[in-house]
C-alpha positions as CSV (number, residue, x, y, z in Angstrom):
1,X,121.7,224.4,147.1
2,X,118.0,223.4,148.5
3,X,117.0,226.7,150.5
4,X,114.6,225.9,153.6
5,X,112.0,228.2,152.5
6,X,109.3,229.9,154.7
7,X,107.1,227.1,154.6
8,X,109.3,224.8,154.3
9,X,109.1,221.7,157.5
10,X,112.4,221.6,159.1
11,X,113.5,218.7,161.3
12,X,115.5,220.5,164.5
13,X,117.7,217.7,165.4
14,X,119.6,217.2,168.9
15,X,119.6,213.3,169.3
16,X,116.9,210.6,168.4
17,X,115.0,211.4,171.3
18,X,115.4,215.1,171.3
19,X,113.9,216.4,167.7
20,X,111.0,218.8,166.7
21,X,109.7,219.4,163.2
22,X,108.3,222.5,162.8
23,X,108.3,225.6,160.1
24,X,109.3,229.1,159.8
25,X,106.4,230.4,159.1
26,X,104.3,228.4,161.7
27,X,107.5,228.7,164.7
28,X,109.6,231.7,163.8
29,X,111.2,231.3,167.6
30,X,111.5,227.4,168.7
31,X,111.2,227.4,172.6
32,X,112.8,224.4,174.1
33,X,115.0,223.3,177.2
34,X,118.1,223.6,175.3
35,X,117.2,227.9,174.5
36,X,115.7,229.2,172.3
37,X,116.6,229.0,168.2
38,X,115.6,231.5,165.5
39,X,113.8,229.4,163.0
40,X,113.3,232.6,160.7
41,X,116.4,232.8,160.1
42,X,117.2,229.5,158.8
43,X,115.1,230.8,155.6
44,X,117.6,230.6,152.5
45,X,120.2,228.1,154.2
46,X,120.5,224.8,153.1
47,X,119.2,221.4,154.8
48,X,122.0,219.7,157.0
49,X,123.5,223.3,158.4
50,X,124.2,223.2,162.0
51,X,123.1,226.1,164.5
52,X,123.5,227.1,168.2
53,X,120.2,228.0,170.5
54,X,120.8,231.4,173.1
55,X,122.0,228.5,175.2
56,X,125.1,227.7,172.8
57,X,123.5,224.0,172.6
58,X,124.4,223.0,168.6
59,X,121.3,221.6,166.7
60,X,121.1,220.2,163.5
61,X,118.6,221.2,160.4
62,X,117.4,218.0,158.3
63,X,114.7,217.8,155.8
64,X,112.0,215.5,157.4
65,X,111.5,212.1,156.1
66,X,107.9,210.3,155.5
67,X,109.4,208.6,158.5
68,X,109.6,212.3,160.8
69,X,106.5,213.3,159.2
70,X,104.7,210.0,159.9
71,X,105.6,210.3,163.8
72,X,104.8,213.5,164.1
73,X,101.5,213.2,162.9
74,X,98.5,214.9,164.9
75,X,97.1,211.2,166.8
76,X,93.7,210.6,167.8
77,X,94.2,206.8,167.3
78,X,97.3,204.7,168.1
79,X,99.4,205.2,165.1
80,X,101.6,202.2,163.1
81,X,105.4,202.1,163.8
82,X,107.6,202.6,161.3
83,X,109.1,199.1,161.8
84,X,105.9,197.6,161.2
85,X,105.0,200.3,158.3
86,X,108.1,199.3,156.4
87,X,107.2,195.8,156.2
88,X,104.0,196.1,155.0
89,X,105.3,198.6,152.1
90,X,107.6,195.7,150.8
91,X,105.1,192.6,151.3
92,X,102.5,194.7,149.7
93,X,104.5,195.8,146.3
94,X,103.6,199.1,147.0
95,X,105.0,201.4,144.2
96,X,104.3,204.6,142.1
97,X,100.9,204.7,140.2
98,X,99.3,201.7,142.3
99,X,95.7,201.6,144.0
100,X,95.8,201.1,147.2
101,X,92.3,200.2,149.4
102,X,92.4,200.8,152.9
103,X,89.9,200.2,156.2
104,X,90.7,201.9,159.3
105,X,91.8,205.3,158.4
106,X,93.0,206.3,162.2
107,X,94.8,209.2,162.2
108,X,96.7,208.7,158.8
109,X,100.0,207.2,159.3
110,X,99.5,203.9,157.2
111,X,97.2,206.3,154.3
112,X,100.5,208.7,154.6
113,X,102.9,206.4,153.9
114,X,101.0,204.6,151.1
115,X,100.2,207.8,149.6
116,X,104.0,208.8,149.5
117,X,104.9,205.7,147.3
118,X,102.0,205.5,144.8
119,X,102.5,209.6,144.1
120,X,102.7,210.5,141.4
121,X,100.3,208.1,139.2
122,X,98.5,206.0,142.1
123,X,95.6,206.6,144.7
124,X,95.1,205.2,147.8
125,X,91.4,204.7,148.8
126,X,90.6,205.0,152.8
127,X,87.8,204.0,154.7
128,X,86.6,204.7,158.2
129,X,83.5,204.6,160.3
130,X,84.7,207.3,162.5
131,X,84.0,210.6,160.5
132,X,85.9,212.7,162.9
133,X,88.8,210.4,163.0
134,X,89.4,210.8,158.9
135,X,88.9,214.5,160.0
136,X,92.5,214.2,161.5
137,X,94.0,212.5,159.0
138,X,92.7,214.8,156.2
139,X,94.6,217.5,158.1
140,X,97.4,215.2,158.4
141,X,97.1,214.0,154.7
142,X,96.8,218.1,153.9
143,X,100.0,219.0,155.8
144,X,102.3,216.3,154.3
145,X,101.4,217.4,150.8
146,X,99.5,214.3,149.6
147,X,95.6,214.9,149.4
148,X,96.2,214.9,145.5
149,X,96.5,210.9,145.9
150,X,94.0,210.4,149.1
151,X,90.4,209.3,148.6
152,X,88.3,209.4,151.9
153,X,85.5,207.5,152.5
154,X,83.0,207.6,155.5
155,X,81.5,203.9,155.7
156,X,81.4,200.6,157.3
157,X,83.6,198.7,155.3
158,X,82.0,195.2,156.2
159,X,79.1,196.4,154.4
160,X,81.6,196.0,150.9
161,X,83.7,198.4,149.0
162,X,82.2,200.1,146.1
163,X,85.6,200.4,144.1
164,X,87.1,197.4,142.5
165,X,90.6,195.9,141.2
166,X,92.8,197.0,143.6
167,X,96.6,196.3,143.8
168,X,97.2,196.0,147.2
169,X,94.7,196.2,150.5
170,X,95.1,196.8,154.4
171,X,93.1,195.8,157.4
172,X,93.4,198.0,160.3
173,X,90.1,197.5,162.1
174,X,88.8,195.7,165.7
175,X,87.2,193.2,163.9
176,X,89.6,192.7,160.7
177,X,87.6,189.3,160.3
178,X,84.3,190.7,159.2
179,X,86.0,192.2,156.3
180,X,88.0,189.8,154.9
181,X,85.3,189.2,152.2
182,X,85.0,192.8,151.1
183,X,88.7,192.9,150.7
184,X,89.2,190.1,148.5
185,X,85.8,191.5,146.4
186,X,87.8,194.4,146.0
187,X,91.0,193.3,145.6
188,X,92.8,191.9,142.0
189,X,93.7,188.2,141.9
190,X,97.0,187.9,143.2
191,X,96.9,191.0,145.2
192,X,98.2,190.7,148.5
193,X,96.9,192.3,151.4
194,X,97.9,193.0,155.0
195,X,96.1,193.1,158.4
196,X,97.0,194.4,161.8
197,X,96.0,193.0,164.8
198,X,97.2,194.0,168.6
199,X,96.4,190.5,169.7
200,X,97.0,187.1,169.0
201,X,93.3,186.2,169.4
202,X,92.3,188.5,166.8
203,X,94.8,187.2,164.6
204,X,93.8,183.8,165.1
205,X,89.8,185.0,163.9
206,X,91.5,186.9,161.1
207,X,93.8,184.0,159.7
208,X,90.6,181.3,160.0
209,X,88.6,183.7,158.0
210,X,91.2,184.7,155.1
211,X,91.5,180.4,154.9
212,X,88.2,180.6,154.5
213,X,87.7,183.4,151.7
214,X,91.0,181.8,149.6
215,X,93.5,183.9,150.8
216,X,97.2,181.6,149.8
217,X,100.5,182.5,151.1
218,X,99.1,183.5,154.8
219,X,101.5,184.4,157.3
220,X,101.3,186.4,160.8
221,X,104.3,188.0,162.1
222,X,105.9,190.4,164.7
223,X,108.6,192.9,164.6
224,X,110.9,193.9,167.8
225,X,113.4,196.8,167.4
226,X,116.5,197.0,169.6
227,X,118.9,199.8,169.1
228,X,122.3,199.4,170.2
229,X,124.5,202.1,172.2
230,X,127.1,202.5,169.7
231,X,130.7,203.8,171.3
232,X,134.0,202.9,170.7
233,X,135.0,199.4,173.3
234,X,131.4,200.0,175.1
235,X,128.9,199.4,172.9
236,X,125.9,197.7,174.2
237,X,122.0,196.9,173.4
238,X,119.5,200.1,174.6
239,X,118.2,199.7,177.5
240,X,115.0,201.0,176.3
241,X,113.5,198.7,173.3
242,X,110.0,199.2,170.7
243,X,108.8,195.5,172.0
244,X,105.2,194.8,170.9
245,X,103.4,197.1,169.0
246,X,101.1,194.9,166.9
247,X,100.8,191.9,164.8
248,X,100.9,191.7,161.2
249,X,99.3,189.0,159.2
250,X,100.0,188.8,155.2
251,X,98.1,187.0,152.6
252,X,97.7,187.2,149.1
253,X,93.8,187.3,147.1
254,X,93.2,183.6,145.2
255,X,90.6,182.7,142.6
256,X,88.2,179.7,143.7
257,X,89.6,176.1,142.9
258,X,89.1,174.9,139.4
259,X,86.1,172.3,139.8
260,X,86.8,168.9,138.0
């Protein structure tokens, strides 16, 4: 059996709007609406056992995904939904032992999630202008277990990357547009590359420029998620729905034409 262990994170599960990660050693006594449950003593069960608060409300212990982990990151910035992240994971061949640069560090989510897929032979390189933002995410990076696979760097990536030959690069900056040329610099040929955008202006700046650099295979999308209330002869769409949370545009690093 896998034993939650002292520092183990536990995901306290009610519903999907009604969860708390947490650990024993951290929250020996969860407080919450529904009473009050004895994390400590869920040391040496198993993930998956079900438990009752003081109020008799029954609960449900999960081991945390990198998707709980990711949304319950400490946020200084807007952080990337999973919707979106899982997108980018498959467009960008993301995989175990491959180099990942990144701009626009935030608070950690995207470096997170790319970090979780490259372990345990890749690195992901991240870059921010905003020392005190990569201050939360190397806290964030810390907590999830990953720092082994995290490079941070303080800088201003329009000024260029100083690594080279990367497998895969992200864009998660105000002005994605002004560095589109350090990407593909840093980038392998062939190596695709994603960019997110909250607007469609932005997008339309950032897709001119990668045209302009020899970016091939360019695309800009969007992602809505609608759950659906699932019962038996009533079930209906949510009437709450993750609309627009951000554009993503795709491309994919091209040498210059052959000259004839």
């Amino acid at each position: 059996m896998d034993e939650i262990l002292e520092d183990s994170y536990i995901l306290v599960y009610r519903d999907r709007r009604r969860r708390w990660l947490v650990r024993p050693k951290d929250t020996p006594k969860l407080h919450t609406h529904l009473g009050i449950l004895d994390v400590a003593s869920l040391v040496g069960k198993g993930f998956g056992v079900r438990v009752a608060t003081t109020m008799g409300d029954e609960l449900t212990i999960l081991r945390p995904t990198i998707e709980d982990m990711v949304m319950k990151l400490a946020r200084r910035t807007q952080v990337i939904y999973p919707k979106d992240l899982g997108l980018m994971a498959v467009k960008l061949g993301v995989h175990s032992g491959s180099r990942v640069i990144e701009t626009g560090t935030g608070s950690g989510a995207t470096t997170a999630l790319m970090a979780y897929l490259v372990q345990p032979g890749g690195t992901v390189c991240t870059y921010d202008i905003n020392p005190e933002f990569q201050a939360v995410a190397r806290k964030n990076i810390e907590r999830l277990g990953l720092s082994s696979y995290v490079t941070f760097k303080a800088g201003d990536s329009r000024l260029g990357f100083e690594e080279r030959g990367f497998d895969a690069g992200i864009l998660d900056v105000g002005d994605p547009w002004e560095v589109v040329h350090s990407m593909k610099e840093a980038l392998k040929p062939s190596a695709p590359m994603a960019a997110v955008t909250p607007t469609t202006n932005q997008a339309e700046r950032l897709v001119a420029k990668m045209k302009e650099e020899g970016f091939v295979a360019i695309e800009t999308v969007e992602i809505l998620l609608r759950h659906l209330e699932a019962r038996v002869g009533m079930t209906r769409p949510s009437n709450i729905m993750v609309g627009h949370t951000a554009y993503l545009t795709f491309g994919r690093a091209a040498e210059p034409p052959v000259s004839t």
